[in-house]
C-alpha positions in Angstrom: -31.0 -35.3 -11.2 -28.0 -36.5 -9.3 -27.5 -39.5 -6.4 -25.1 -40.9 -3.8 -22.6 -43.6 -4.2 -20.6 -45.0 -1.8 -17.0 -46.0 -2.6 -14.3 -46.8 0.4 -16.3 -44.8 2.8 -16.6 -41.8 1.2 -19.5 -40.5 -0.1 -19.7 -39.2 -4.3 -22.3 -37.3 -5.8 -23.3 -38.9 -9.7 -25.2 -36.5 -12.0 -25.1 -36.2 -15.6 -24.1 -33.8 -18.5 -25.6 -34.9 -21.7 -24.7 -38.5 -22.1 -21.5 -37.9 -19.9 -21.9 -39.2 -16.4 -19.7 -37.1 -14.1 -18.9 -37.7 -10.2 -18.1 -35.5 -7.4 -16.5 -36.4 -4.4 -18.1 -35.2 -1.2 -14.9 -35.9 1.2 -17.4 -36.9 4.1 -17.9 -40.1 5.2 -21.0 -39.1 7.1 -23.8 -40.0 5.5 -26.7 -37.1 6.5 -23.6 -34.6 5.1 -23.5 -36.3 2.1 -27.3 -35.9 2.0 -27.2 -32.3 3.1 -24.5 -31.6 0.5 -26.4 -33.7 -2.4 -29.5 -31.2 -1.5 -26.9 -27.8 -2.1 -26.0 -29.3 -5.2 -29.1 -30.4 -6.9 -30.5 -27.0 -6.1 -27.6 -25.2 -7.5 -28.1 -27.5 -10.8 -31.6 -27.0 -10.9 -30.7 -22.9 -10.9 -28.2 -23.2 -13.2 -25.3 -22.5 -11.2 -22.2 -23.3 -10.6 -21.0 -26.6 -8.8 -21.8 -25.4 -5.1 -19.2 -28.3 -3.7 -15.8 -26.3 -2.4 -12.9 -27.1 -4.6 -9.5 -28.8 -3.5 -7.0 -26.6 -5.0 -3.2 -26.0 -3.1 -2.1 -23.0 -1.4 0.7 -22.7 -4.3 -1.2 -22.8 -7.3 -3.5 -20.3 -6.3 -0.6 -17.9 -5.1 1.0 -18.5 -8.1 -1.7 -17.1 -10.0 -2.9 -14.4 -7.8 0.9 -12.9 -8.1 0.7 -13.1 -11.7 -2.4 -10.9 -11.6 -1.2 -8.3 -9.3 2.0 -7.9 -11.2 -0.4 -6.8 -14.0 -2.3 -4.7 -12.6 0.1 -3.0 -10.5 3.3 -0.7 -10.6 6.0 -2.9 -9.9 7.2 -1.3 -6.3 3.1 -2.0 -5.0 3.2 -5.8 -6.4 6.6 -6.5 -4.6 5.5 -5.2 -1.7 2.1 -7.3 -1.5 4.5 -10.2 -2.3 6.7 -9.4 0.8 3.5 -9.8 3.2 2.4 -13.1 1.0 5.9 -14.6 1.3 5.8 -13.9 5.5 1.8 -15.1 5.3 2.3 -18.5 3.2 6.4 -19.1 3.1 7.7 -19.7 -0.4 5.1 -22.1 -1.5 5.2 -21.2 -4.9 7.9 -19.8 -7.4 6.7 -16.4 -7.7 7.3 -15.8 -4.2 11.2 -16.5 -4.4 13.3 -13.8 -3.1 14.0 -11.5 -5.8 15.4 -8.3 -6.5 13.0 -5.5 -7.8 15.9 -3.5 -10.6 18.2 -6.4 -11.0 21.3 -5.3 -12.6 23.1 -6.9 -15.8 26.4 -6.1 -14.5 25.5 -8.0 -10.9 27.4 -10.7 -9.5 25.2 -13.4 -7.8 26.8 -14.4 -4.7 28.2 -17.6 -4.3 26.1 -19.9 -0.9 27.7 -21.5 1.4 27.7 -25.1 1.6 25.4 -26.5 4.3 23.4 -23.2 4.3 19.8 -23.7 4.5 17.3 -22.2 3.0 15.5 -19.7 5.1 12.7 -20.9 7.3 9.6 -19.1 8.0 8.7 -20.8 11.4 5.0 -18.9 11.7 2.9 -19.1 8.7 -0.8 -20.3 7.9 -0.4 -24.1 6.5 -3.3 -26.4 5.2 -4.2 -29.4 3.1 -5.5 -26.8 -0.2 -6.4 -23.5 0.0 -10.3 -24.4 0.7 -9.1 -25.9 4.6 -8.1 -22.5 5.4 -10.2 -21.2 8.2 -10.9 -17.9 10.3 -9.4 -19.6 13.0 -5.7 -19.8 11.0 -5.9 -16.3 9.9 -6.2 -15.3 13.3 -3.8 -17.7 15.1 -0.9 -16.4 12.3 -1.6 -13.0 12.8 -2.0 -12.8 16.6 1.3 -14.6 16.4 2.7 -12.1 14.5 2.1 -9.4 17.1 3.3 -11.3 19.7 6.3 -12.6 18.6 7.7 -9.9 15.9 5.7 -7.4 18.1 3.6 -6.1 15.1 1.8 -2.6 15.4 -2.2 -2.8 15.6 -1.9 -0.7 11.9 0.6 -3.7 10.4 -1.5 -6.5 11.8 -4.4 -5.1 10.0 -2.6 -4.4 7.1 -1.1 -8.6 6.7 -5.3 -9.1 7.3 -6.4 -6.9 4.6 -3.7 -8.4 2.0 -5.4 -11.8 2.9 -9.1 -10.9 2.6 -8.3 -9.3 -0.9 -6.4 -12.7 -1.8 -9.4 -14.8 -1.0 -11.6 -12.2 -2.5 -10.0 -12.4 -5.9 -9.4 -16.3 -5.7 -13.2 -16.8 -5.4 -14.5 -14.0 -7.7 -11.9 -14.6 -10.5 -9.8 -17.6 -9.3 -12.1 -20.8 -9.5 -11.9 -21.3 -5.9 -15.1 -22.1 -4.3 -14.7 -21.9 -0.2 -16.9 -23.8 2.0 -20.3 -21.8 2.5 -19.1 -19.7 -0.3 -17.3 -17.2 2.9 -14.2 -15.5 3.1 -12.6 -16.5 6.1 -10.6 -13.2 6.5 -13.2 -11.2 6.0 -14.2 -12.5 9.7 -11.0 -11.7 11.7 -11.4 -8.9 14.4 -9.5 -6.5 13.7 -7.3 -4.7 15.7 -7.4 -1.1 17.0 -5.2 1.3 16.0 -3.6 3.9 17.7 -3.9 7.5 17.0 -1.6 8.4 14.4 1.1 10.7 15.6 3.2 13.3 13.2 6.2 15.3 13.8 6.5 18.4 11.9 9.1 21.5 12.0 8.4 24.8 13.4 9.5 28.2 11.4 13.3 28.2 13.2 13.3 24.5 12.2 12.2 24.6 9.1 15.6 28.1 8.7 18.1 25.8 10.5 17.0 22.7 7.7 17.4 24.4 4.5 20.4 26.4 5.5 22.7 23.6 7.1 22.3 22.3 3.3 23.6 25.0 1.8 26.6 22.9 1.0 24.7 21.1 -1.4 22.7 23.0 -3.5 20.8 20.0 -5.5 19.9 18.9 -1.8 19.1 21.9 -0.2 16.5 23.0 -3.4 14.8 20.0 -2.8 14.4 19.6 0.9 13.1 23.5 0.4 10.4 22.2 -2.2 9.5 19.3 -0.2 9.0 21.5 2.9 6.8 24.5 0.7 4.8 22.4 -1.4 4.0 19.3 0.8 4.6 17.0 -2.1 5.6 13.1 -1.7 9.5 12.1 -2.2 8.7 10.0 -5.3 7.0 13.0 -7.0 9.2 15.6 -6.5 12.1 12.8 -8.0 10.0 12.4 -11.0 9.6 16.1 -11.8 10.8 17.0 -15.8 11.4 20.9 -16.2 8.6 20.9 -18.3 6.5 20.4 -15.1 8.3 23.3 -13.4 6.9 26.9 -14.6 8.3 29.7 -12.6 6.0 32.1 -15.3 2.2 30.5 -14.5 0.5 32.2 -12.2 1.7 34.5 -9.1 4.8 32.9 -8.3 5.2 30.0 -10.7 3.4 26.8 -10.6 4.5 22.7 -10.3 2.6 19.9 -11.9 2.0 16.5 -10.4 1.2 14.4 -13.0 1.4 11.1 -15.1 4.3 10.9 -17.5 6.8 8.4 -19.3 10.5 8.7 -18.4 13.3 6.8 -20.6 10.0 3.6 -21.0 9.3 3.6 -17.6 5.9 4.8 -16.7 5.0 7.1 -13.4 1.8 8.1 -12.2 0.7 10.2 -9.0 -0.2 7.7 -6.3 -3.8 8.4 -6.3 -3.7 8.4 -10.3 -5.0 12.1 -10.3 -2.9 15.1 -11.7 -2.6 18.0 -9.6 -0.9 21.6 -9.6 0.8 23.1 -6.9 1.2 27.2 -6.8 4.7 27.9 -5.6 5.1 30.4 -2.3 7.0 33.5 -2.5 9.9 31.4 -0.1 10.5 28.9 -2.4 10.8 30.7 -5.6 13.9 31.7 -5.0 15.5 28.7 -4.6 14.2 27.4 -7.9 15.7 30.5 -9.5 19.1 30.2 -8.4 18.9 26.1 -9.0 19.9 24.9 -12.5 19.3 21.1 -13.0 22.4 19.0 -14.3 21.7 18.0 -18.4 20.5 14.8 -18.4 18.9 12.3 -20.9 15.5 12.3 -19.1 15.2 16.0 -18.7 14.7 14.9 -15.2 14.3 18.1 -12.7 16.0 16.2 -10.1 18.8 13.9 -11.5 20.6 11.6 -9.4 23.7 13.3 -8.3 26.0 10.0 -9.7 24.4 8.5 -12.7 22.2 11.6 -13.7 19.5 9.5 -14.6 16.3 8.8 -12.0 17.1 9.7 -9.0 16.1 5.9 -6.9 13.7 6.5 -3.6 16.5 5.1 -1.2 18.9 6.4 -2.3 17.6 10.2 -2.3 16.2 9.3 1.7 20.1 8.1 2.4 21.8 11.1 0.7 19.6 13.0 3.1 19.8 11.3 6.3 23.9 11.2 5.5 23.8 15.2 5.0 21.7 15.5 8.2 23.7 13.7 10.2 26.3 16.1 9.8 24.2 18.5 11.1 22.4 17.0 14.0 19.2 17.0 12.8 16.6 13.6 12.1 14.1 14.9 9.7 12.7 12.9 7.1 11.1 13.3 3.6 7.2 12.6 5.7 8.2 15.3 8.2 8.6 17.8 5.8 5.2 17.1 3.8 3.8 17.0 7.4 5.0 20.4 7.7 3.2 21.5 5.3 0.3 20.5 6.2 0.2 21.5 9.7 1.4 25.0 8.7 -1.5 25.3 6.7 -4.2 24.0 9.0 -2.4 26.3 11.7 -3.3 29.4 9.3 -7.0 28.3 9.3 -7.1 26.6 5.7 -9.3 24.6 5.2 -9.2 20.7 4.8 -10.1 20.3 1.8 -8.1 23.1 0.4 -5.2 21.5 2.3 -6.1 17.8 0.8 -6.1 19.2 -3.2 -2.7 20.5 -2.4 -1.1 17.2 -1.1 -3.0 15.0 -3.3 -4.8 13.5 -0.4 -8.3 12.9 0.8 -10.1 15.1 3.3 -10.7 12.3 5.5 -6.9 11.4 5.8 -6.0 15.1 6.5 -8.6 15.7 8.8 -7.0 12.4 11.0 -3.1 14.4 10.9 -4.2 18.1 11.0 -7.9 18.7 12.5 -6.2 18.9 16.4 -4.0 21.8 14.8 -6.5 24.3 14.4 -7.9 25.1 17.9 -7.1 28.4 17.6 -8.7 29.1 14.2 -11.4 27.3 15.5 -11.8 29.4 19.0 -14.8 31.9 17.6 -17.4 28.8 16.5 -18.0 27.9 20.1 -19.5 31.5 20.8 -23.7 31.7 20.7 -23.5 35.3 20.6 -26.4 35.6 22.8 -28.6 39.1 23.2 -27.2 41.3 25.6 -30.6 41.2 27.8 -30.1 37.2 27.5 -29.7 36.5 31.1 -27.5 33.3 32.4 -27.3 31.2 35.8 
């Protein structure tokens, strides 16, 4: 079926396909490896399988590709992101993990380099011959560096791991890559443990002195008020239409989370599942007194300067700006926190609180379950007979 040659001490497997003799190289110069080898892939030809041998493919080419996928398959703020932890994992080894910016303007100016001005150097980063030489050992080296220089949180050190373990995951499923032993080395790399998660939240005179310092700005102030009452992430309240605010469905009026197309650009929830959010007797009447600004989008929430889509960082900066003037540090993730933590105070339940906020039980049960001692105070009692005698 197939046999060893022996050419400038490295050792080739020769098999046929049809009339076509074909040759492998073994890259060992060991000859019971080459035999050991020669065994893996007679086996694999006798099954019908693929060629068993790993392939020699470079670290670029395989990034290149695997960032061409992901800008398909995700929403162009996810993709940039994973190529932010690629570009700090593997250095610019490819051109699809140059620098870019994410909404380049047409009316931009490039900015002219200095002469002499080097390119910048990524002085930790997992190197090797081809992408089949990286082992468990170089995942964890970079990423124990990472900590201890950069000094990395437990939950970011995980996080560079598990954009590495889905890289090699995808490059040997659907990439043509086949590692030694047919393992992912990530998949093998300890991971570290992560510290409790800690939240900050506002109490009742809080949550009074943050709505009513904005008063100044009633745009600001009506949003800050929904963010706080209805627990919703920044991004969705900035992609609310007026369509998707009814102040005539049920009780109070009603909000609607949920996958639409702005101007061509596409939005969905983040866990691509509608939702609708009933809205509380104290938020009500701040949507009645605010009137959103005409705009082309029918945007609920226009930006204040272009009235078009009102950009993430720009909203969080308009805010911390405002509150800076009043002394005060809350962010958009403290107010959905409040929400949350209100609600568990009062004895809701998790997965009531969960639908709401369009996340899973499991994840609000980690930020809110140590918030309801209180509600929880009668389950400990047996309620024992009177006659029941203790001690």
């Amino acid at each position: 079926m197939a046999g060893l040659i022996k050419r400038r001490k490295t050792y080739y497997v020769v098999y046929h396909v049809g009339k076509k003799e074909k040759r492998v190289s073994l890259r060992t110069t060991n000859y019971q490896l080459a035999k050991e080898k020669l065994r893996k892939f007679e086996t694999s030809l006798f099954m019908g399988e693929d060629n068993p041998l790993p392939t020699n493919t470079p670290i670029g080419r395989v990034l290149d590709k695997y960032i061409k996928h992901i800008r398909t398959v995700k929403t162009p703020k996810s993709a940039q992101t994973e190529i932010y932890y690629l570009r700090q994992t593997f250095g610019v080894v490819c051109p699809q993990l140059e620098i870019t910016s994410r909404k380049p303007s047409d009316k931009a100016l490039k900015k002219p380099k200095k002469r002499g001005a080097a390119k910048k150097e990524y002085s930790q980063i997992i190197e090797a011959s081809c992408f089949e030489k990286i082992t468990t050992a170089c995942i964890s080296e970079f990423i124990s560096a990472q900590v201890r220089t950069r000094g990395l949180s437990p939950k970011t050190a995980n996080h560079f791991r598990q954009i590495i373990v889905r890289l090699f995951n995808w490059a040997m499923k659907e990439g043509g890559v086949r590692m030694p032993g047919d393992i992912n080395p990530g998949a093998n790399v300890e991971r570290y443990i992560e510290r409790a998660s800690q939240i900050r939240y506002l109490s009742f005179k809080q949550i009074d002195e943050q709505i009513n310092g904005l008063s100044f700005k009633k745009q600001l102030q009506t949003m800050v008020a929904m963010l706080i009452y209805t627990g919703m992430r920044r991004e969705e309240i900035l992609w609310l239409t007026k369509k998707d605010v009814d102040l005539k469905a049920g009780k109070y009026g009603m909000i609607r989370v949920r996958a639409k197309e702005i101007n061509g650009e596409y939005w969905q929830p983040k866990t691509k599942t509608n939702r609708a959010i009933p809205i509380s007797s104290s938020l009500r009447p701040y949507l009645i007194k605010y009137v959103p600004s005409p705009n082309k989008g029918n945007l609920y929430f226009p930006s204040p300067k272009s009235l078009s889509l009102y950009d993430p960082d720009n909203f969080s900066r308009d805010l911390s700006n405002a509150n800076k003037k009043l002394g005060l540090q809350w962010t958009c993730l403290d107010f959905r926190h409040t929400f949350g933590s209100i609600l568990a105070q009062r004895g809701e339940s998790l997965y009531k609180i969960a639908t709401l906020m369009g996340n899973s039980p499991e994840i609000c049960r980690k930020h809110y379950a140590a918030l309801i001692p209180e509600a929880m105070s009668d389950c400990v009692e047996f309620n024992l007979p009177k006659h029941f005698m203790i001690g």
